[in-house]
C-alpha positions as CSV (number, residue, x, y, z in Angstrom):
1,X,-31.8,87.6,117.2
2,X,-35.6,88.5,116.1
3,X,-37.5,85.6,115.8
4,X,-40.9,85.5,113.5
5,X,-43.9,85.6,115.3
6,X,-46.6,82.8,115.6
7,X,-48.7,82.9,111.8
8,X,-50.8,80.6,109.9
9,X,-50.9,78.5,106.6
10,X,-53.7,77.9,104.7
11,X,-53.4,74.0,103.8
12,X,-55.9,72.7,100.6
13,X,-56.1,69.2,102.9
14,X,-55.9,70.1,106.3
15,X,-57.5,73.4,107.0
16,X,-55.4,76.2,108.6
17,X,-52.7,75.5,110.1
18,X,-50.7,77.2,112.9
19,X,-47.0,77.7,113.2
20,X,-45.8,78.9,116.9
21,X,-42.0,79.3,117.8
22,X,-41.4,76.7,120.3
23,X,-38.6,75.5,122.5
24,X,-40.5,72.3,123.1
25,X,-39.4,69.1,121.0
26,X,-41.0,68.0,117.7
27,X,-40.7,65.3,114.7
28,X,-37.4,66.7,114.0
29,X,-36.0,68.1,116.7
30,X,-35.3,65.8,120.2
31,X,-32.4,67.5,122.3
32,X,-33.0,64.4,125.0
33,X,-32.5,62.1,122.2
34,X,-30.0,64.2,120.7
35,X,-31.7,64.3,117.5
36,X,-31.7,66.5,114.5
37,X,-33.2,66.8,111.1
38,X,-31.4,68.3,108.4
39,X,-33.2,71.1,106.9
40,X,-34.7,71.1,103.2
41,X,-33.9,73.5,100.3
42,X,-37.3,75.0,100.3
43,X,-37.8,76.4,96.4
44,X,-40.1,79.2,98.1
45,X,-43.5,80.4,96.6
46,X,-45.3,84.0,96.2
47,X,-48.1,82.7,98.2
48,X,-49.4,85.4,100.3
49,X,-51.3,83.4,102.8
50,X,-48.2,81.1,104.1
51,X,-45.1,82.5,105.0
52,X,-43.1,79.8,103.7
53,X,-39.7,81.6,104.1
54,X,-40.4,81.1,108.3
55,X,-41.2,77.5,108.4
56,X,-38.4,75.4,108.7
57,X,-38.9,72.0,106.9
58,X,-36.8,68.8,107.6
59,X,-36.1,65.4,105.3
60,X,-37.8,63.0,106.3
61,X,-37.2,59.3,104.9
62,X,-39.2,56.2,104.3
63,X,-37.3,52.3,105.0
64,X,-37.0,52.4,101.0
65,X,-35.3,56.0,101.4
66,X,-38.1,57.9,99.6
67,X,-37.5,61.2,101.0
68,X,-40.3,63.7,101.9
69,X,-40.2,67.2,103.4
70,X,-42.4,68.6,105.9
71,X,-42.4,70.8,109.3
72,X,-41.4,69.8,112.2
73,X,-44.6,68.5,113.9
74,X,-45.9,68.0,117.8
75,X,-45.2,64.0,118.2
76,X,-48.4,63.4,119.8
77,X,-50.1,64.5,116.6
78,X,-48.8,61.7,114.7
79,X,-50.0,58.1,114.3
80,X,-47.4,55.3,115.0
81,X,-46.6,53.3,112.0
82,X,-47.2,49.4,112.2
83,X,-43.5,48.1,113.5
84,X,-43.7,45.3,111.7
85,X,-44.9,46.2,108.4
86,X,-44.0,50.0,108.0
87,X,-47.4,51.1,107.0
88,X,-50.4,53.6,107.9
89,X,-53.7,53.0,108.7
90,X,-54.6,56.1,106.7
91,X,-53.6,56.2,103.0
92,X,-52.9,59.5,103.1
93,X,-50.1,59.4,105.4
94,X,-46.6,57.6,104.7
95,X,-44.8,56.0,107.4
96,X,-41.4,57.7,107.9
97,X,-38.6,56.0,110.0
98,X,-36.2,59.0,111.1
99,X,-38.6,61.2,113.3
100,X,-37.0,62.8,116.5
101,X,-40.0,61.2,118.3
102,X,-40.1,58.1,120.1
103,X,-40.7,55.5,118.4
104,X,-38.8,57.0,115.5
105,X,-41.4,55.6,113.3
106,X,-44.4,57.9,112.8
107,X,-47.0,58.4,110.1
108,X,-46.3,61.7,108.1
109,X,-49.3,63.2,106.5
110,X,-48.8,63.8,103.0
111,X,-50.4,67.4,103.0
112,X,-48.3,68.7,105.3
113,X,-45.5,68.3,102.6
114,X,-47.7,70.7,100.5
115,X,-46.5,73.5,103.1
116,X,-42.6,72.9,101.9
117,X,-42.0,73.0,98.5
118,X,-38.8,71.3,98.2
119,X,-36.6,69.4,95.6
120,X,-36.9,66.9,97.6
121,X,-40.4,66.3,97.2
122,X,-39.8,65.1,93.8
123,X,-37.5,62.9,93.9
124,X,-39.1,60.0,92.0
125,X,-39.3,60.1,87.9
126,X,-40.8,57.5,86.3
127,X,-41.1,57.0,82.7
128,X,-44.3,57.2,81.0
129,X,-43.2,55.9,78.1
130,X,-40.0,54.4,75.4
131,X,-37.4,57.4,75.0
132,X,-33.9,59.0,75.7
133,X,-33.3,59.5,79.0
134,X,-32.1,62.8,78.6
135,X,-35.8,63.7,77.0
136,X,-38.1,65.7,79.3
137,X,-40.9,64.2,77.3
138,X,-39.9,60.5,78.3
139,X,-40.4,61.1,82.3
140,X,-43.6,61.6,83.7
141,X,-42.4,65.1,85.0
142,X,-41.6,68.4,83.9
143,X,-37.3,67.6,84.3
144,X,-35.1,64.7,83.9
145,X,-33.7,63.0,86.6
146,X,-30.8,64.8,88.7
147,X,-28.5,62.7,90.9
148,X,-30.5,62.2,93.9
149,X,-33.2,60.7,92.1
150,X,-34.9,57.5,92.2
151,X,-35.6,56.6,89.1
152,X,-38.4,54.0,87.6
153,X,-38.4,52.2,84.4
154,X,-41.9,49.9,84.5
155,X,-42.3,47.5,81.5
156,X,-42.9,47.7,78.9
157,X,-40.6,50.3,78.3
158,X,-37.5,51.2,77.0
159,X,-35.4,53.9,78.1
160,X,-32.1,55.0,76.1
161,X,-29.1,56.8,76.9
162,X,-27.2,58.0,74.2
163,X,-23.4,58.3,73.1
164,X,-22.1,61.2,75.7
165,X,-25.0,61.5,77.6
166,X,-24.5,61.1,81.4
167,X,-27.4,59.7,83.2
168,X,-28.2,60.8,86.7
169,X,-29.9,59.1,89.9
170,X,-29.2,57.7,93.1
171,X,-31.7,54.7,92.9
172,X,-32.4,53.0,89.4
173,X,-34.9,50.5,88.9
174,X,-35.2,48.5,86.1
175,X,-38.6,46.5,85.5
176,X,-38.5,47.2,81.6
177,X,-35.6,48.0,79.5
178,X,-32.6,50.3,80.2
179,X,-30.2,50.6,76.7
180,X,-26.9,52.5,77.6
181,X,-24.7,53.6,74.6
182,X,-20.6,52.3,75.0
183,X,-20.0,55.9,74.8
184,X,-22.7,56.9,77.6
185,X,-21.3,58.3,80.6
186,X,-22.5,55.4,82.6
187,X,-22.5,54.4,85.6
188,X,-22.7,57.5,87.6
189,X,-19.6,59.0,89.2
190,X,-21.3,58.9,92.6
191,X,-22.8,56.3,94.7
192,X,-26.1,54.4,93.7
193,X,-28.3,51.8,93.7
194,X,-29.6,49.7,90.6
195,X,-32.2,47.1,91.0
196,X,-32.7,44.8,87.9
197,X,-36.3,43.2,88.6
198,X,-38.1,40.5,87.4
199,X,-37.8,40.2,83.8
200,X,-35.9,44.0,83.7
201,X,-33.1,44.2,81.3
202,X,-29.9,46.2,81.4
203,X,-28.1,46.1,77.9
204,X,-26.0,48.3,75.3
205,X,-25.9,49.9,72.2
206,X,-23.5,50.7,69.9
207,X,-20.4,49.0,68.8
208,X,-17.0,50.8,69.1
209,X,-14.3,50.1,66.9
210,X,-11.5,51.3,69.1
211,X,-12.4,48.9,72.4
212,X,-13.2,45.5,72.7
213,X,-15.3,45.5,75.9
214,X,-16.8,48.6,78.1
215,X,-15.8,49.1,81.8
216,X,-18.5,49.7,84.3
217,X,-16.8,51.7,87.3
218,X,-18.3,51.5,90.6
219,X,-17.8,54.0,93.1
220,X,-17.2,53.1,96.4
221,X,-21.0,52.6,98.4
222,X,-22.7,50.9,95.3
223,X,-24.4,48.0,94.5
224,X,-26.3,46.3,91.5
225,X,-29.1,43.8,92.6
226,X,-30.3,41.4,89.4
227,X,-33.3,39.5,90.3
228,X,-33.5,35.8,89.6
229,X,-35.8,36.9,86.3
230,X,-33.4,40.1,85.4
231,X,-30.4,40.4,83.4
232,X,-27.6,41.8,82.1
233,X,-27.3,41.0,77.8
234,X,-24.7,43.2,76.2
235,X,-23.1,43.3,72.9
236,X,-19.3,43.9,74.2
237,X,-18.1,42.6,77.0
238,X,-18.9,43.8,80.8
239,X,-16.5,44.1,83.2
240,X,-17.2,46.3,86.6
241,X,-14.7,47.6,88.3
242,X,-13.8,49.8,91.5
243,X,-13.0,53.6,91.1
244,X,-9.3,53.3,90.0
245,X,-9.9,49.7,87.9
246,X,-7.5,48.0,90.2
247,X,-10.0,45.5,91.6
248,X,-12.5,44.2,88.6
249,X,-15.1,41.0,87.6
250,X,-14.2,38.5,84.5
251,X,-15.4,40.0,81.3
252,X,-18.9,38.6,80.9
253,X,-21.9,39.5,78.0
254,X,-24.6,38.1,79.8
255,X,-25.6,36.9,84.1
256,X,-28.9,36.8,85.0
257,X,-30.1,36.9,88.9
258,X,-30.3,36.2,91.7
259,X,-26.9,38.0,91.8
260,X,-25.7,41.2,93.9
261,X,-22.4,43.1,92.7
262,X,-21.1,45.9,95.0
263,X,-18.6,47.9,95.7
264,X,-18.4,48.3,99.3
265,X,-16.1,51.2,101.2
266,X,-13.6,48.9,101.6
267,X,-13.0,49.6,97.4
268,X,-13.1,45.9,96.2
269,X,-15.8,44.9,93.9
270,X,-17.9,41.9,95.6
271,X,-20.3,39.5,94.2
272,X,-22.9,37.1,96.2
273,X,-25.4,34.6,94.9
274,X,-28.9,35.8,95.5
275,X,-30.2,39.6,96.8
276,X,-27.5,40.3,99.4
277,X,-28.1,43.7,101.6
278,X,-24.6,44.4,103.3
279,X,-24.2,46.8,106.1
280,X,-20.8,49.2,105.5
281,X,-21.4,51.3,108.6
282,X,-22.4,51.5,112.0
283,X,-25.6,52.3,113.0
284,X,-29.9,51.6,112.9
285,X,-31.1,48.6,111.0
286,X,-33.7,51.3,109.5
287,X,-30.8,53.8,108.6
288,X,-30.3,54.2,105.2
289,X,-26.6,55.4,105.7
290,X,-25.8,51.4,107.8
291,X,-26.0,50.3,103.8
292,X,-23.9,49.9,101.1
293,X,-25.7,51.9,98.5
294,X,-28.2,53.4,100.6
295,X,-30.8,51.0,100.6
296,X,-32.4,49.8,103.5
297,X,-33.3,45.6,103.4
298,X,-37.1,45.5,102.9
299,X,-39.4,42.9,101.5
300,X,-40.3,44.5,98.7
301,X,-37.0,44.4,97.2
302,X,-36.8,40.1,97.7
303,X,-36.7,37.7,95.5
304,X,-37.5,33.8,95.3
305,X,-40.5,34.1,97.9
306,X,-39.6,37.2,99.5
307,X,-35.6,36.0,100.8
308,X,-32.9,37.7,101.4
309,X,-29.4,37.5,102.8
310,X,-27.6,40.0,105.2
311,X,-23.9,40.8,105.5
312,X,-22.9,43.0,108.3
313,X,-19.6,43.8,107.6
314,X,-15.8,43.3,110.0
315,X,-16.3,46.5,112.6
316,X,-20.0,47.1,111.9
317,X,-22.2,47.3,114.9
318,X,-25.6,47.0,113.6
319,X,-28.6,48.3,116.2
320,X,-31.8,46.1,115.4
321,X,-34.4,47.2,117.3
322,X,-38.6,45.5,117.9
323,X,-38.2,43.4,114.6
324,X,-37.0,40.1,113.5
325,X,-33.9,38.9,110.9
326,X,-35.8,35.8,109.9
327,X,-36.7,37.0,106.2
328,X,-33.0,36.8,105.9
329,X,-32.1,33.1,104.3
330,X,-28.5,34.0,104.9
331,X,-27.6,36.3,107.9
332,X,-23.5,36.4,107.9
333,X,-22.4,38.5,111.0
334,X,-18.6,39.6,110.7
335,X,-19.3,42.9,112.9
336,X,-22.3,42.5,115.4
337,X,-25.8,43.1,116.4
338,X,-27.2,45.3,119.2
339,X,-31.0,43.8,120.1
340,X,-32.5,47.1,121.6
341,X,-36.3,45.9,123.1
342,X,-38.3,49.1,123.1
């Protein structure tokens, strides 16, 4: 196999930058750790001065799942993020927690993700102001959302999906207003994440005169947070059920938080008083997949004072490692915990 040759990139932030074929280990590639970074789908550019079709970039994720793709980079050329809080010293780096280096925290610079241009780059819309959802116009970005998206909706907006439409995203966060037509395509068919914050609303629109309530179906992996200032206020009744509707809540118009609804792998639709993270699958406290809906517990996404409650799940061995559980008001262990001190 012919390998391409050592060559260099000329970065707006950080100078030139040299790329040499290497057998040594990197940000996202440990063979002693047996660790490996997927690849990116690199959208590639006509830029003459970077070969961007020989550099291999990797996903790299944040503990809120905010995913960023870069090269692979010499460990010893990256800061360590602060354990306890996640962040970097410098604001132009973001800390990301699945690096092959060890620790597997590690501040990423942002302008090494200028090298990969990559979907997954762009993963964030938020909306600049009141419209469909389906609207370029209504995001502040030149697409609508597509289903790995994380997807903002600050107040005071509102944001509308019409009859037929099908909104997209993995993440959905609601601090304004998000108005679904009864004959929107909604939820999506895949898993995801809805957050209804402080004073966010989720409602309908529409009245249908051949059905007397909606269905919500919830895939398997998903969860709804409402905050203790959010709610759900529709015109027909609510009911949210599992993928096949065998396993559905009471009919209801109206809830407000603190309230978690979820659909764990197990198929049956679950709800728990307050903001409840629930671990679904073996693994890293800081591993988005250990989560029902992807999210990894953070403080940011508390309520009442910044508390929480954690469910690890029957057969879930959860590996915590240099941190503490005590933000957690609730900490129900049906699987078990692995303390690893680093």
């Amino acid at each position: 196999m012919i390998e391409a040759p050592n060559y260099s990139c000329i970065n707006n932030s950080s100078g030139n930058v040299t790329f040499a074929l290497s057998w040594s280990s990197h940000s996202a590639w440990n063979p002693t750790l047996n660790c490996t970074l997927q690849q990116c789908l690199i959208i590639f550019n006509n830029n003459s001065s970077c070969r961007s079709s020989s550099t291999p970039c990797f996903d790299y994720r944040t503990y809120t799942d905010d995913r960023y793709c870069a090269p692979g980079i010499v460990c010893s050329l990256l800061e360590p993020c602060n354990n306890v809080t996640y962040a970097c010293t410098s604001k132009s780096s973001v800390c990301v927690i699945n690096t092959c280096c060890s620790p597997r925290s590690a501040c990423l610079p942002l302008s090494w993700t200028d090298l990969c241009k990559s979907v997954t780059n762009r993963t964030r819309y938020t909306a600049c102001r009141s419209g469909n959802y389906d609207v370029v116009s209504t995001w502040c970005s030149d697409d609508i959302p597509n289903p790995s998206a994380i997807v903002v909706i600050p107040a005071p907006f509102t944001v509308i999906s019409p009859a037929r439409s099908e909104p997209e995203f993995a993440r959905l966060d609601i601090y304004g207003i998000f108005q679904v037509h009864v004959e929107a395509k909604f939820p999506p068919l895949h898993p995801f994440t809805i957050y209804i914050f402080n004073d966010g609303i989720l409602t309908d629109m529409g009245i249908s005169n051949q059905r007397n309530k909606t269905d919500w179906i919830f895939p398997s992996n998903s969860i709804l947070f409402i905050h203790i200032r959010g709610r759900i206020n529709t015109t027909l009744p609510i009911s949210i059920c599992n993928s096949n509707s065998s396993n559905c809540t009471k009919p209801f118009n109206q809830t407000k938080g603190s309230l978690t609804v979820a659909n764990t792998l197990l198929g049956k639709i679950m709800l728990y008083d307050g903001i409840t993270f629930i671990a679904v699958k073996t693994g890293a406290f800081m591993t988005a997949d250990t989560w029902c809906g992807g999210q990894v517990p953070v403080i940011d996404f508390c309520d009442r004072g910044q508390i929480c409650n954690l469910i690890i799940s029957p057969g879930v061995k959860m590996t915590v490692s240099n941190m503490s559980l005590s933000i957690f008001q609730m900490l129900q262990v049906d699987g078990s915990i692995d303390w690893i001190t680093q």
